[in-house]
C-alpha positions in Angstrom: 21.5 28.6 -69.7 23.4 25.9 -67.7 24.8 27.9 -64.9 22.0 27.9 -62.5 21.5 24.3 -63.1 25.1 23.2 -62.3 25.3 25.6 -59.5 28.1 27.5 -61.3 28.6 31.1 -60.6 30.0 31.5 -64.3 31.0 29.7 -67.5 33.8 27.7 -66.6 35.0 26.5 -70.6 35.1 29.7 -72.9 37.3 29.2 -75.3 38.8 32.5 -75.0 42.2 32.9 -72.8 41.0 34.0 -69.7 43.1 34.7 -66.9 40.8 33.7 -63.8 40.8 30.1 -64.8 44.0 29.4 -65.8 46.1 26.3 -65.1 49.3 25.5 -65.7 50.4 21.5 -66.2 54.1 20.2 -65.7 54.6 21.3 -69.8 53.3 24.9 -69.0 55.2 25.3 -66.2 58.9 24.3 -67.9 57.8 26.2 -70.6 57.1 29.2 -68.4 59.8 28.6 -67.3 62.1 28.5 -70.4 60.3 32.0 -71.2 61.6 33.6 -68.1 65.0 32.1 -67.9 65.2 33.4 -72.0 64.1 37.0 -70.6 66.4 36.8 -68.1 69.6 35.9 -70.5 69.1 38.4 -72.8 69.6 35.2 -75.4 68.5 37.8 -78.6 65.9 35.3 -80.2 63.5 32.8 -78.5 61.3 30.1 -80.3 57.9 28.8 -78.4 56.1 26.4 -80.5 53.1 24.4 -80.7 50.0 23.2 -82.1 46.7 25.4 -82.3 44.9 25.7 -78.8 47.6 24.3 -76.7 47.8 27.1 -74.8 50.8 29.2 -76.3 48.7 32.8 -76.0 47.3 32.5 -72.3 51.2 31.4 -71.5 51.9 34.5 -73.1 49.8 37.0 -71.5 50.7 35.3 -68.0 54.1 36.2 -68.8 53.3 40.0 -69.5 51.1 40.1 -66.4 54.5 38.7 -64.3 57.3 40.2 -66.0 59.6 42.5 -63.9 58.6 46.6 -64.2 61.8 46.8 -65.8 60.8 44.9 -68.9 59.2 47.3 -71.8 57.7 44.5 -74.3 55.6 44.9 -77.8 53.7 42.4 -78.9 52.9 42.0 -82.4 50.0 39.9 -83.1 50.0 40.6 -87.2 53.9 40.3 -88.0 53.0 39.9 -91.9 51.4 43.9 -91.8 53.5 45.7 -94.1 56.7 46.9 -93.2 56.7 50.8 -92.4 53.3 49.7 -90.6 55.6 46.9 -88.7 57.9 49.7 -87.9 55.7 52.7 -86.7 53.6 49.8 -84.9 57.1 49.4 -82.7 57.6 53.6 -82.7 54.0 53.2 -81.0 54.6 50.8 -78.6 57.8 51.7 -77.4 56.6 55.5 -77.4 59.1 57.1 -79.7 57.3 59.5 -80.4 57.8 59.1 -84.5 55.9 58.2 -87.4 58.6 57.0 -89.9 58.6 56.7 -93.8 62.3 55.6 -94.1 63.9 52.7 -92.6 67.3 53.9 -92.0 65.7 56.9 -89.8 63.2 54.3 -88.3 67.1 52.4 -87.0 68.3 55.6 -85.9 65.5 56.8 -83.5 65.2 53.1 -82.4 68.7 52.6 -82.0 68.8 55.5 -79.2 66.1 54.0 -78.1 67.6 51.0 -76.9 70.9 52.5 -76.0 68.8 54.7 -73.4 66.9 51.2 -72.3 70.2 49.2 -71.9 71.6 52.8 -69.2 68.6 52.2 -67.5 69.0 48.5 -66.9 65.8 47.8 -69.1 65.2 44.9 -70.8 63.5 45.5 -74.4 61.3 42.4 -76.4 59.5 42.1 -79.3 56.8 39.0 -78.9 55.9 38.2 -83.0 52.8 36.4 -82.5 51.2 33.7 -85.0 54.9 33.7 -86.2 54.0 30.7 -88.5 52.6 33.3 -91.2 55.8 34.9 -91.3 57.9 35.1 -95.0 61.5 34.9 -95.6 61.5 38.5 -96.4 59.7 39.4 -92.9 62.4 37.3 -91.2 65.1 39.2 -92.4 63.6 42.9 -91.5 63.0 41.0 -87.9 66.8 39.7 -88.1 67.8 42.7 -88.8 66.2 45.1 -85.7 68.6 42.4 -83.5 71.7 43.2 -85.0 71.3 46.6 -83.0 74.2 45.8 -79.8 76.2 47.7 -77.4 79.7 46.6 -76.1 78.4 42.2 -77.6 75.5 42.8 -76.0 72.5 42.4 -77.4 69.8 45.3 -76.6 66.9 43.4 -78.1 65.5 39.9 -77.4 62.6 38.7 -79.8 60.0 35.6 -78.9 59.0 33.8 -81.9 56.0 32.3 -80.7 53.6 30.1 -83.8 52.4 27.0 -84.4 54.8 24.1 -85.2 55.0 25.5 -89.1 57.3 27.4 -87.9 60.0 25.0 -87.6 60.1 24.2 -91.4 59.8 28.2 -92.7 63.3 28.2 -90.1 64.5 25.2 -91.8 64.3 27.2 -95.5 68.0 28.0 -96.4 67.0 31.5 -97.1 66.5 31.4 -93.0 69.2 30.6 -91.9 71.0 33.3 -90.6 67.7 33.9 -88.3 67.3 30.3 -87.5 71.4 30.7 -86.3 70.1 33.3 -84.0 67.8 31.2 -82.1 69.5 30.3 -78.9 66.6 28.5 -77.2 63.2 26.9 -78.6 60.4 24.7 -76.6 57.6 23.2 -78.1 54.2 23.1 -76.2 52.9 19.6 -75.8 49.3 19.2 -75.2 47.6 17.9 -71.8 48.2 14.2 -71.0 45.2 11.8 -70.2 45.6 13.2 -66.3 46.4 16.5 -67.1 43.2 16.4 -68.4 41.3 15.5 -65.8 42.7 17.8 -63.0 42.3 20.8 -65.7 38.5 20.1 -66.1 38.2 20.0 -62.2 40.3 22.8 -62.3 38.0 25.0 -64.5 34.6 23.9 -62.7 35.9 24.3 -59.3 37.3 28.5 -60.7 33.6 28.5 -61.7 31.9 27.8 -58.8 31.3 23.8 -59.0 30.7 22.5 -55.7 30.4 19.2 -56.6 31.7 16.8 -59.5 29.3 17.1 -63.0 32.1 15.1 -65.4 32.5 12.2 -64.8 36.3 10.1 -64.6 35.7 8.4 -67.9 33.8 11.2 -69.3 36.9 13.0 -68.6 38.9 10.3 -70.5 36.8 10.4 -73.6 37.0 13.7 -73.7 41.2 13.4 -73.6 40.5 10.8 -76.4 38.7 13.0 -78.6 40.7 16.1 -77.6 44.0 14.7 -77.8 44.8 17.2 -74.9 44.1 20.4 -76.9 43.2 22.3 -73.7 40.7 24.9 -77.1 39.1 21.7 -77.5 38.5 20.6 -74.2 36.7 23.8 -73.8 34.1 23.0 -76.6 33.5 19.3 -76.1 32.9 20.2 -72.1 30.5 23.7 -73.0 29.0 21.3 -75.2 28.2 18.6 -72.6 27.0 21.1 -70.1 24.5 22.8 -72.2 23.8 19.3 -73.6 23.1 18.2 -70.1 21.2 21.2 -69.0 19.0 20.3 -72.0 18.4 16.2 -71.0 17.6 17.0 -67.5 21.0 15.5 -66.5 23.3 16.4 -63.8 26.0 14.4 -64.3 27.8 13.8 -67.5 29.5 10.6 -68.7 30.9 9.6 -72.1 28.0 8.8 -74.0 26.9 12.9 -74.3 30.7 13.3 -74.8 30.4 11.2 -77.7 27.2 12.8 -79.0 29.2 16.2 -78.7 32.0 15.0 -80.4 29.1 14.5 -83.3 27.1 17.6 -83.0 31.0 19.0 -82.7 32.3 17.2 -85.7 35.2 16.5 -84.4 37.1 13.0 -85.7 39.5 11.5 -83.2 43.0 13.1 -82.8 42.0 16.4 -85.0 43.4 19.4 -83.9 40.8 22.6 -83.4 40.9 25.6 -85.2 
């Protein structure tokens, strides 16, 4: 493969979150940010939006890794399982110890639960991840586990985090007593043209690079083609560097960027699923 060639110690755009390369822009930051400051005000329900690949799950998994001790936090990757699953998946996480086959004695055990948490100046959340495939129905169980509170207090806080779909399921009348609940949203913007280029360098210097490979208008063509989707930045430059390994060429400018973006079939401005 490429690595030897480039002088790179391992490969620098995998498209799967990884935590030793990761790099946070001025739109990461705030909404790392936002996150914490949300965890912080025990706000009861948090909305993180944004398109596929812009970076919502390795935002996410920073924020486990940096959250307080305090904090116990489930994370639900596959809200739309069905709904005792949903609940003993919770019972799991949060160690109580139960397997339940009725609701109201799932609320009970949980409730306690919570109350214990809350003495113990613990802070409870509930991540639903891929939120977008949520139904009205879901939405309701969800609103419900937050209606659990001690003295106005909320004992739960829940992070909504999807792609921007979200926003018009919330928008559904039959949401609205959810989409009340939510005291603080951010959507995720992807990299501008700059952005771009420092998290490239970024990547390839975490990997070993001791020199420049891309170069400044590769970079750029890449943004173009992209349209900052930091998933498909990933491809277009594993692309280019295996590309290049294969010409003989060390340094790579926008014309092999364009050939990826052919052998990738990417049109300009689509977003990468």
């Amino acid at each position: 493969m490429y690595l030897d060639y480039y002088e790179l110690t391992k490969f620098p755009f995998r498209t799967n979150p990884d935590p030793d390369f990761l790099w946070f822009g001025e739109k990461h930051k705030k909404a790392l940010s936002f996150l914490k400051d949300g965890m912080l005000k025990r706000d009861g329900f948090l909305l993180l939006t944004g398109d596929v690949g812009t970076g919502k799950t390795s935002l996410i998994r920073y924020l486990l890794k940096s959250t307080d001790a305090s904090a116990i936090i489930a994370t639900i990757s596959n809200p739309m399982m069905p709904v005792f699953d949903f609940y003993n998946f919770l019972s799991e996480k949060f160690k109580l110890a139960n397997k339940f086959a009725d609701k109201a004695d799932f609320f009970i055990h949980f409730k306690k639960f919570l109350l214990k948490a809350y003495s113990e100046h613990k802070l409870i959340f509930v991540i639903i991840d891929a939120a977008q495939t949520l139904i009205h129905d879901r939405l309701e169980e969800i609103r419900l586990l937050s209606n659990i509170e001690f003295e106005n207090q909320k004992l739960l806080n829940i992070f909504f985090v999807g792609q921007n779909e979200i926003e018009t399921i919330l928008m559904d009348p039959r949401s609205k007593a959810t989409s009340q609940r939510i005291n603080m949203s951010y959507q995720l913007q992807p990299l501008d043209e700059n952005e771009t280029i420092h998290y490239i360098a970024h990547r390839l210097k975490v990997a070993g690079a001791k020199k420049a490979i891309f170069t400044d208008d590769a970079c750029k063509k890449i943004f173009d083609i992209a349209d900052g989707i930091p998933r498909l930045i990933n491809s277009i430059c594993d692309c280019a560097l295996l590309s290049g390994y294969a010409k003989g060429l060390k340094i790579i400018d926008p014309i092999l960027i364009r050939e990826c973006q052919i052998e990738l079939r990417i049109p300009i401005g689509t977003i990468f699923i």
